[in-house]
C-alpha positions in Angstrom: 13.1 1.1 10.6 17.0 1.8 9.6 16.5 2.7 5.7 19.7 3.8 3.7 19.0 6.3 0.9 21.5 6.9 -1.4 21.1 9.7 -4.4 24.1 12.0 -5.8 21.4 15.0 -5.9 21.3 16.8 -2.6 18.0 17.9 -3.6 16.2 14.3 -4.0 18.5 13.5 -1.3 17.3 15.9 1.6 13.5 16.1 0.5 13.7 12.3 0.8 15.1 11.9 4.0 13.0 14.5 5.6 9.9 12.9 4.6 11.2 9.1 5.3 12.5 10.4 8.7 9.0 12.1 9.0 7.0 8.7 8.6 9.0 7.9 12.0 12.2 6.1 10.3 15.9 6.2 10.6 17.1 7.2 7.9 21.0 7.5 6.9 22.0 8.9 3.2 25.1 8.7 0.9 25.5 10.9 -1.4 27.5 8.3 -3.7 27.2 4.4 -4.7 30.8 3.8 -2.7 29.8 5.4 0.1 26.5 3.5 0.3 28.5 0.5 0.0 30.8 1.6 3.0 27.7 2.2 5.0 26.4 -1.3 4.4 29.3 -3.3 5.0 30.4 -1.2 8.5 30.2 -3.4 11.6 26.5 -3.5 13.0 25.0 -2.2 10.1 21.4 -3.2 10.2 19.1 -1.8 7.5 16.2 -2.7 7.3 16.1 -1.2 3.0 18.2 0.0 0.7 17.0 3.2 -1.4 19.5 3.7 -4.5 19.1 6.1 -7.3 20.5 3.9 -10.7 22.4 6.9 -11.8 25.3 7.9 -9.4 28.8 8.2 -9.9 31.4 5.6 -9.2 29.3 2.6 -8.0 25.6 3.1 -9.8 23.3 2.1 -7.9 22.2 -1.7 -9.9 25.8 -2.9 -9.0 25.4 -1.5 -5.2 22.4 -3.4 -5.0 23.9 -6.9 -6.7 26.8 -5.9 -3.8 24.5 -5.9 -1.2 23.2 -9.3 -2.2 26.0 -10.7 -1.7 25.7 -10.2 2.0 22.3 -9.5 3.1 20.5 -11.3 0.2 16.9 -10.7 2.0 16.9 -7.2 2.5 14.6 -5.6 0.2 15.7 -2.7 -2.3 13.6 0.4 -3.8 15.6 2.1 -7.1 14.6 5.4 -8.4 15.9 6.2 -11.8 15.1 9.3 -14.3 15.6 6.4 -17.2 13.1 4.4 -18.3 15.5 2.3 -20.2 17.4 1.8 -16.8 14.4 -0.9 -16.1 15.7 -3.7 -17.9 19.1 -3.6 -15.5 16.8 -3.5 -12.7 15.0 -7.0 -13.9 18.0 -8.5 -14.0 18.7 -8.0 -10.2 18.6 -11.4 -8.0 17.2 -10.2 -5.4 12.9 -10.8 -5.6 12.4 -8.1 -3.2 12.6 -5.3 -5.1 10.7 -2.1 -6.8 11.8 0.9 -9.2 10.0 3.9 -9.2 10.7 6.4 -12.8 11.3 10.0 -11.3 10.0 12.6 -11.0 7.4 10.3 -8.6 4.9 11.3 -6.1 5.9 11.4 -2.6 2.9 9.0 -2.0 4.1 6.4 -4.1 7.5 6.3 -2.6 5.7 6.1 0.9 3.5 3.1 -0.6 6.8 1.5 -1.6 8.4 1.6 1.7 5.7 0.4 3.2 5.6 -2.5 0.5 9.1 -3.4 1.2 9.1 -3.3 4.5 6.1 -5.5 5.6 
């Protein structure tokens, strides 16, 4: 499955993708919200989920997700945020396929997400 990841810390960044591309996905990252978006909107993008940290610069990752609605309103979104407080922006997303996981998380339960989302 196409999954786009996109976190502003290299570290979350590159541990994620390893392990997502590990679970036998393809899996593209941005480091920014903008960049995300770009990735998203290009001609024959196909993703299958988005992955957005709330917290990024530029384009955070709660108005990357009501962007994406816009134009593929069914594909399903996982948000990762440091913030608890960042949870009540999240309810207020559209979309009804969605989770948020509160970093730091275990590996696992980002697996059980993915899965979630994507079946």
């Amino acid at each position: 499955m196409q999954i786009l990841l996109a976190d502003d810390d290299t570290a979350t960044l590159n541990f994620l993708k390893h392990a997502l591309q590990g679970d036998g996905h393809d899996v593209s990252v941005a480091e920014d919200g903008n960049v995300a978006l770009e990735q998203l909107t290009a001609p024959g993008a196909t993703f299958a989920l988005l992955i957005a940290d709330v917290d990024m610069p530029g384009l955070d990752g709660i108005t990357l997700c009501q962007r994406a609605a816009t134009f593929a309103a069914d594909m399903p979104i996982l948000l990762m945020s440091a913030h608890h407080a960042e949870l009540e922006r999240v309810n207020g997303l559209s979309n009804a396929r969605y989770e948020f996981l509160l970093k730091p998380f275990a590996l696992e339960d980002m697996r059980a997400a993915v899965q979630r989302l994507l079946s």
